[in-house]
N, C-alpha and C positions, 0 to 999 in steps of 0.2 A: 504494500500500500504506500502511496506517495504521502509525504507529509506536506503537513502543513504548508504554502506558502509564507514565506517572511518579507513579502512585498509592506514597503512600512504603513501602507491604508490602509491594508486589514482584505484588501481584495484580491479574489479569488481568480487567476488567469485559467486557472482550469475550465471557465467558464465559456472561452472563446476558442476552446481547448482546437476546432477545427476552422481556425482565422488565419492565414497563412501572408506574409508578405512574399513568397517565394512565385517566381513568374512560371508560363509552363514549362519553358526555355530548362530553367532551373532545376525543377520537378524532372524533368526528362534526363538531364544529365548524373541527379542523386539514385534514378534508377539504376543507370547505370555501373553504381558505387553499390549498389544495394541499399541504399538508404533511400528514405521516404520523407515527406515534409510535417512539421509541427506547428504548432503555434508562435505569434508573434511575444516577444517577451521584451520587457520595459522595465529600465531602471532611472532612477531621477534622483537629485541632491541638489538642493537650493542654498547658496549660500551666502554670506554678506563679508565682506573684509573687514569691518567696524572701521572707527573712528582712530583708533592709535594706528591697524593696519593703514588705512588711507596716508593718514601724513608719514608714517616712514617709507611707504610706497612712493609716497610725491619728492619726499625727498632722494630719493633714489634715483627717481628716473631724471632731476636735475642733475643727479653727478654721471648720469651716463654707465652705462654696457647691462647685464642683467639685476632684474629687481628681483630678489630672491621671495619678498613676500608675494609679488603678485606669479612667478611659476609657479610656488608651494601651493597657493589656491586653487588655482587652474588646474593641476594636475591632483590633487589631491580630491575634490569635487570630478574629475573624471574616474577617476580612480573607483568610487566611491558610489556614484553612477553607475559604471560596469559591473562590478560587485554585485549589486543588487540584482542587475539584470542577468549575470549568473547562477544568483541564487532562488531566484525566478523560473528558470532553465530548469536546474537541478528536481524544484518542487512540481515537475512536469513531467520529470522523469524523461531529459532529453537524453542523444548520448553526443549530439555538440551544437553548438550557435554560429552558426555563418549569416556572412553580410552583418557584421557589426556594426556601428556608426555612434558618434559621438556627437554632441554639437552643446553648442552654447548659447543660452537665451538670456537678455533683460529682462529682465521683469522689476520695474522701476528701480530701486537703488538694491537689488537683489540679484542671482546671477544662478540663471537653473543650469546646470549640466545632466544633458538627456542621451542616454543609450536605447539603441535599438537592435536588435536581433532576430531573425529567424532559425527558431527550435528544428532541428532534425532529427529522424529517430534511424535503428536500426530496423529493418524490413522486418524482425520476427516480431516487434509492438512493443518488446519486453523493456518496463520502467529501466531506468539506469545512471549512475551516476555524469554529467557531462564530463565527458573525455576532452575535449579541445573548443576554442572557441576561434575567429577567425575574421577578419576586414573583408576577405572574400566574400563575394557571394556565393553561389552554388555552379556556376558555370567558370567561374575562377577556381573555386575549388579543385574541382574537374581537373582542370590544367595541371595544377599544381599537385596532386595527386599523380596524374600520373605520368608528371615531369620526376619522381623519385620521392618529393618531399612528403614530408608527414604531417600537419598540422600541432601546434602546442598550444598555443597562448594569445590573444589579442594584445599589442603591447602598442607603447608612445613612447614619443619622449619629447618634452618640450621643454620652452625656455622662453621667460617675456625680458621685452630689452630695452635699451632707449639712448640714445646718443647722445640725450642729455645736454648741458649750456656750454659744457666743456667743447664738448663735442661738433656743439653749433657754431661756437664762435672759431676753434681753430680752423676746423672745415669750410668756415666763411672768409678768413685769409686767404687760406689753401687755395681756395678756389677762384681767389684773384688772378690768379696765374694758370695756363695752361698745362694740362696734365689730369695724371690721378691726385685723388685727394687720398692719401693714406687713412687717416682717421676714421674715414668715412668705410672703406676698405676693410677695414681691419676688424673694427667691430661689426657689419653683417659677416664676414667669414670667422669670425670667430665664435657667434650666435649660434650660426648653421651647423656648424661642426659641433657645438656644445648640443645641441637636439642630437646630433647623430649619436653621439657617444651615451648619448640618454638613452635611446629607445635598445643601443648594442646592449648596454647593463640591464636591460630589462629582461634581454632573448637570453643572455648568458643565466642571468637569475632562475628562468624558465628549463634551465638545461638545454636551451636550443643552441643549433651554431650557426642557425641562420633566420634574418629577418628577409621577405619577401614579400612584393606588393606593395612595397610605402607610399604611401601618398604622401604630399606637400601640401601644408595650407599656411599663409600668413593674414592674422586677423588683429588690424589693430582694437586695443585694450583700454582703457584710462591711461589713456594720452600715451602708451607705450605698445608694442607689439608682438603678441607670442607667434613664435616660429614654433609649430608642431608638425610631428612623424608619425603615421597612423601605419601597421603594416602586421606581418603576421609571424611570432617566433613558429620556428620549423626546423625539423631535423630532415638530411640528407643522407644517405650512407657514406656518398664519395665527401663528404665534409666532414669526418669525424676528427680531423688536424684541426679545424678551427671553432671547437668546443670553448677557447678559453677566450676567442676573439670572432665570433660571430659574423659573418658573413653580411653586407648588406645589397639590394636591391630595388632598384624602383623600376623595374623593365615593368609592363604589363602582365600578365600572367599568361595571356597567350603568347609575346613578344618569347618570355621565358622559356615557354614550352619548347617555340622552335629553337632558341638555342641551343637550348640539353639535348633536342633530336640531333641533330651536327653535334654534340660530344663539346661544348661550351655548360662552363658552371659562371655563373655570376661571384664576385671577391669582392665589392664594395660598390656601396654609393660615392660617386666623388662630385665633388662642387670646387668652382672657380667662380670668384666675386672680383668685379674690379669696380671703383667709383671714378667716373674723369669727370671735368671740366675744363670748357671752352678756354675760360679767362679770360679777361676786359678787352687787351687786342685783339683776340680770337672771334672774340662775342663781335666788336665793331666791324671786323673784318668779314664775317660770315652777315651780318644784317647790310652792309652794301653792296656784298657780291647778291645780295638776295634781290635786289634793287633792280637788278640785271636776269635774264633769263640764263640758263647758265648753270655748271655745277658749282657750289658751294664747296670749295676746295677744300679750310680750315675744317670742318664740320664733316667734309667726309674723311679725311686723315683721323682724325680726333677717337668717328666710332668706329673704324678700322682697327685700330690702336688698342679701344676696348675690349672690343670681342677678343681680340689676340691676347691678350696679361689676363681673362679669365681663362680662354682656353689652355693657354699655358700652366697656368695653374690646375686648369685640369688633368692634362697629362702629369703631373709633377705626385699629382695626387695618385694616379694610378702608376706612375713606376714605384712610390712604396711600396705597395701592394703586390708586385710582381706580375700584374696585370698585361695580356694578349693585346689586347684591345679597348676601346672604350664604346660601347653603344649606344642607341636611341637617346646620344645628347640631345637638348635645348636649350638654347637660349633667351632669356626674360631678359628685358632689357624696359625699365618704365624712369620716366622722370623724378626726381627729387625735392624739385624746386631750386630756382635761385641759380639756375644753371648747370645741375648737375644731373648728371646719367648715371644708373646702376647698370650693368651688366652681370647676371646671373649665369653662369652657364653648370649645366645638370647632366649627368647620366650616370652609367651602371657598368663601371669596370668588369673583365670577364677574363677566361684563362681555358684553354682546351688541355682536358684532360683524358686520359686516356680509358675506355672504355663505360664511358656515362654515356648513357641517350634513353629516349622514354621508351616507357612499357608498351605504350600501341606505336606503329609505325607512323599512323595516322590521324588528327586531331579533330574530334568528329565535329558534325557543322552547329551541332547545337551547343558547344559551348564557347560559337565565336559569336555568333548572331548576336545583335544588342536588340534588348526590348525596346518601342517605341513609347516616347512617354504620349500619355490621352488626357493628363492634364495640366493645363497652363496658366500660370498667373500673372499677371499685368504690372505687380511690383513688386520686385524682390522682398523677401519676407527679413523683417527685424532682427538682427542679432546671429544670423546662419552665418556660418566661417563663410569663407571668400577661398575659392584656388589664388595661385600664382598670378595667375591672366588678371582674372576677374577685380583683383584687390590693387594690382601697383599703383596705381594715383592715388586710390584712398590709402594704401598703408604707408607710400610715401610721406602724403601731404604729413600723417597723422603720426609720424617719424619725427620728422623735424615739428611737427604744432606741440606735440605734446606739451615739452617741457615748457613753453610759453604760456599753456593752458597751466600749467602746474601754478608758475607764477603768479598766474591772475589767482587763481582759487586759492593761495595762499597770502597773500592784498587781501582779497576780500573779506579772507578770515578774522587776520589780525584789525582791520579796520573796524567789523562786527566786534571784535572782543574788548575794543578800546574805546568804542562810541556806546556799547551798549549793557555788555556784560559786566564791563569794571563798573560803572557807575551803579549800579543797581547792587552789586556787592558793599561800594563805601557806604550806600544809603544806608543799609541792612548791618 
């Protein structure tokens, strides 16, 4: 008999017990696994930073790089989210949860983090403890099954940050002049990499030696920005040497498959960040060539220049690693403000090894199909992360505002405590 749910209402999901978010697409491929579809299951954690959290958080994101109270929350309230939503699972009697998802909602000066999941069972019915949970969905899964790997654990790792006044005003010299701006540089690569090493201590904690599927999202925060890694700890056979250093990946999970069929393992995510700016004779020089029809010579040397010191650093990142190749790069590139370019470049280091490839020959069609979505909304919903694409102007602008925005809300504080609160204490 299943116990009790420990959902914190007091309600019963056994009730929806045959509600599935799994598509047929999905359903068609866990046949093929021998599994079957469950119910949807749901975990939530609402939570507030308070009053002393706020102001050492503002103060933090004034001095620049990460604010340890606003990650600890954000991941903590994920964390905590998830949990539930596996213990959700459990009282269902699943034997795992794919298609995980996490998100972050406002809810006035309060901060929900919501998990979601589709319950799967083993084809004989029989209750069971969850074995693994999983970012995948069920046509990912697929892949990833019978690319070698094993599924373990849903894992992250994140990090919220902020460049802070320090940050602003050196990077505002900096950027008088033409070139990178280090500053600027320095802390997104240094961000990005502290999330990577996050969500690897999470896989390694999991006993996995490898994270697969990561997704990227940047969502600015109170006036700062968490960089978070959503992906899936997994075991490999041909990876049992990187047990103590976890393997990372953001290939697709079909991308993946074909790899390992050709006898490629994935050995890291690797990232190259470069920040340039024009600078004042660059900027006057490219706005009078502009004047003119004509290439803008200054302006294309400039993002030229760019893309090359992150790519560069891409590779630099995959020769540590011992890496063949690097795959399915991208490059992000969005504005900063005030004349400055980020260049992002992404991909999925890889290494041919000798006698890996998958279990079927060939990758059946239903777990490449993408479902079509049937419904659409007309303005993006409150508070939902943002991908790569979707966010650069807003996570930029909201990069450099923040710490301005800190300032004002701490003015306005001390002016309230001095015009209002003191006097009312002498009276008393």
């Amino acid at each position: 008999m299943n116990r009790a749910t420990p959902n914190v209402s007091g309600y019963d999901p056994r009730s929806h017990s045959r509600v599935s978010g799994l598509s047929g697409n999905e359903i068609f491929c866990l046949q093929k696994m021998g599994l079957s579809p469950g119910n949807l299951c749901v975990g939530n954690s609402v939570y507030a930073l308070g009053i002393k959290g706020s102001l050492t958080a503002g103060l933090n994101i004034l001095v620049g790089g990460e604010i340890p109270e606003v990650t600890g929350l954000i991941h903590d309230g994920r964390v905590n989210a998830i949990s539930r939503m596996l213990k959700e699972a459990e009282a269902c009697g699943g034997y795992g949860v794919t298609g995980v998802t996490t998100e972050l909602i406002n809810h006035a000066s309060n901060i929900e983090f919501l998990s979601i999941g589709s319950l799967i069972h083993r084809s004989s019915g029989e209750s069971e403890k969850v074995a693994f949970s999983t970012s995948a969905d069920a046509q990912e899964l697929y892949c990833q099954v019978d690319a070698g790997f094993r599924p373990v654990h849903y894992v992250l790792g994140n990090v919220a940050y902020s460049i802070g006044v320090g940050g602003n005003i050196g990077g505002f010299f900096r950027s008088l002049a033409r070139g990178e701006v280090r500053e600027y540089s320095e802390i997104f690569d240094q961000t990005r990499h502290l999330a990577l090493e996050r969500i690897t201590r999470e896989a390694r904690q999991c006993k996995a030696n490898a994270v697969v599927g990561i997704n990227t999202t940047i969502t600015p925060f109170m006036g700062a920005q968490e960089m978070l890694l959503l992906g899936t700890a997994s075991n490999h056979p041909a990876l049992a040497a990187y047990a103590q250093n976890p393997v990372t990946s953001d290939m697709t999970n079909e991308e993946m498959w074909n790899m390992i069929n050709i006898g490629y393992l994935p050995l890291r995510l690797v990232m190259g960040v470069s920040v340039y700016s024009l600078g004042i004779v660059g900027g006057l020089k490219s706005i009078l060539q502009s004047m003119v029809r004509g290439e803008v010579t200054p302006l294309t040397s400039l993002l030229y220049e760019a893309r090359e010191k992150a790519l560069d650093r891409v590779q630099r990142d995959a020769d540590r690693c011992g890496a063949d190749h690097v795959v399915g790069v991208k490059i992000h590139v969005y504005q900063l403000g005030g004349g400055l370019i980020e260049f992002l470049a992404i991909g999925t280091a890889v290494k041919k090894m000798e006698g890996v490839t998958t279990r079927s020959p060939v990758l059946i069609p239903q777990a490449i199909i993408r479902d079509r979505d049937t419904f659409f909304e007309g303005v993006p919903q409150r508070g939902r992360s943002m991908d790569l694409g979707e966010s650069r102007k807003a996570s930029a602008s909201s990069t450099q505002g923040g710490p301005i925005a800190i300032i004002v809300t701490l003015a306005m504080f001390v002016f309230f405590l001095f015009n209002f609160i003191m006097p009312l204490l002498r009276h008393h």
